[in-house]
KEKOLVO-981323 format. One line per 2 residues: their letters; for each residue z, y, x of C-alpha. Coordinates in nm, 2 decimals, m for minus. Layout:
REM KEKOLVO-981323
a) Z Y X  ...;
//
This chain:
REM KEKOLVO-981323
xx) 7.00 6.90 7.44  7.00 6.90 7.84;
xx) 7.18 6.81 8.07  7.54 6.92 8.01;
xx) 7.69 6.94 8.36  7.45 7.22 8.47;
xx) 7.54 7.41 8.13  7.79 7.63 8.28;
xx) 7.63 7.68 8.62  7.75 7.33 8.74;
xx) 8.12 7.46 8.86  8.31 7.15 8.68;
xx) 8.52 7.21 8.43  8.44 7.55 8.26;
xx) 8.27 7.72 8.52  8.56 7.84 8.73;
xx) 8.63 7.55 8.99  8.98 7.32 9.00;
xx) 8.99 7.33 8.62  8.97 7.73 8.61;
xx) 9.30 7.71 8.81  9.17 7.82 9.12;
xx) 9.25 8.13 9.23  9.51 8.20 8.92;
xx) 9.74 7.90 9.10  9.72 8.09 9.40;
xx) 9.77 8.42 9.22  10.12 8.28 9.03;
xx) 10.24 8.11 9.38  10.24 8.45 9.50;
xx) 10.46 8.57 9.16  10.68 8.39 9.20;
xx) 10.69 8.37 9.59  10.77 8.75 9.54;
xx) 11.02 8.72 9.25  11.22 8.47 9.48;
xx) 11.23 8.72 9.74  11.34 9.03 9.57;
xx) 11.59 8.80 9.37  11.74 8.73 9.76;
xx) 11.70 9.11 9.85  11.90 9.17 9.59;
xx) 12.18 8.93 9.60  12.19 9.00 10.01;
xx) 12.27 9.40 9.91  12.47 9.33 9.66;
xx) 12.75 9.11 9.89  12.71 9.34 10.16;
xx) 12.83 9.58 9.95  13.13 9.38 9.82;
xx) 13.20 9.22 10.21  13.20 9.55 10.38;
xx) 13.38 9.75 10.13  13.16 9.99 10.04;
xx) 13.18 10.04 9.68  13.59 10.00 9.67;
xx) 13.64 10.25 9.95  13.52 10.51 9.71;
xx) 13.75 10.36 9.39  14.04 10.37 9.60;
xx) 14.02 10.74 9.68  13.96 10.80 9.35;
xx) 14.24 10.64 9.26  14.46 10.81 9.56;
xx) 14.32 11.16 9.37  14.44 11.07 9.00;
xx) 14.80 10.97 9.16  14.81 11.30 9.38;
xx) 14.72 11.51 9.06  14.95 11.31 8.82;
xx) 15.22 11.43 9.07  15.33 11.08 9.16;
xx) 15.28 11.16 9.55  15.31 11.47 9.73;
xx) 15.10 11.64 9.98  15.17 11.45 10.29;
xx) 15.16 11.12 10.13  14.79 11.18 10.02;
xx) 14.73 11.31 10.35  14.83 11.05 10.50;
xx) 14.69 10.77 10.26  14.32 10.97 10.26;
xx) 14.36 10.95 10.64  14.41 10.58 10.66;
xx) 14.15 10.52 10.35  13.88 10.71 10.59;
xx) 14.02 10.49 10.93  14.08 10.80 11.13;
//
């Protein structure tokens, strides 16, 4: 029969070292290392967005446009309003 620890080119268990865990461990700790990160990317640019106003400046001069061309504000008032919306 032979000696049964040489059979698969005496590396332990299955031939690939650390249980055949060796460099796959290492490979999914840098998964997930990654996923983790982008996952904080993501949230990060997402808040900044939301803290610094940058998505509602835009909906709010939308909004100043549908009242100016429904008529419910005249020309200086939108003026006026798009000039303090901008911060000049």
């Amino acid at each position: 029969m032979g000696n049964w620890g040489n059979m698969m080119g005496g590396w332990g268990y299955g031939g690939y070292g650390s249980g055949g865990y060796g460099m796959m461990g290492i490979g999914m700790l840098i998964f997930w290392i990654g996923i983790i990160l982008l996952g904080i990317y993501l949230f990060r640019r997402n808040a900044s967005h939301v803290n610094t106003g940058g998505l509602g400046k835009h909906r709010s001069m939308d909004i100043l446009r549908e009242r100016y061309a429904r008529g419910e504000i005249d020309s200086v008032q939108y003026q006026s309003q798009k000039l303090d919306l901008e911060g000049k």
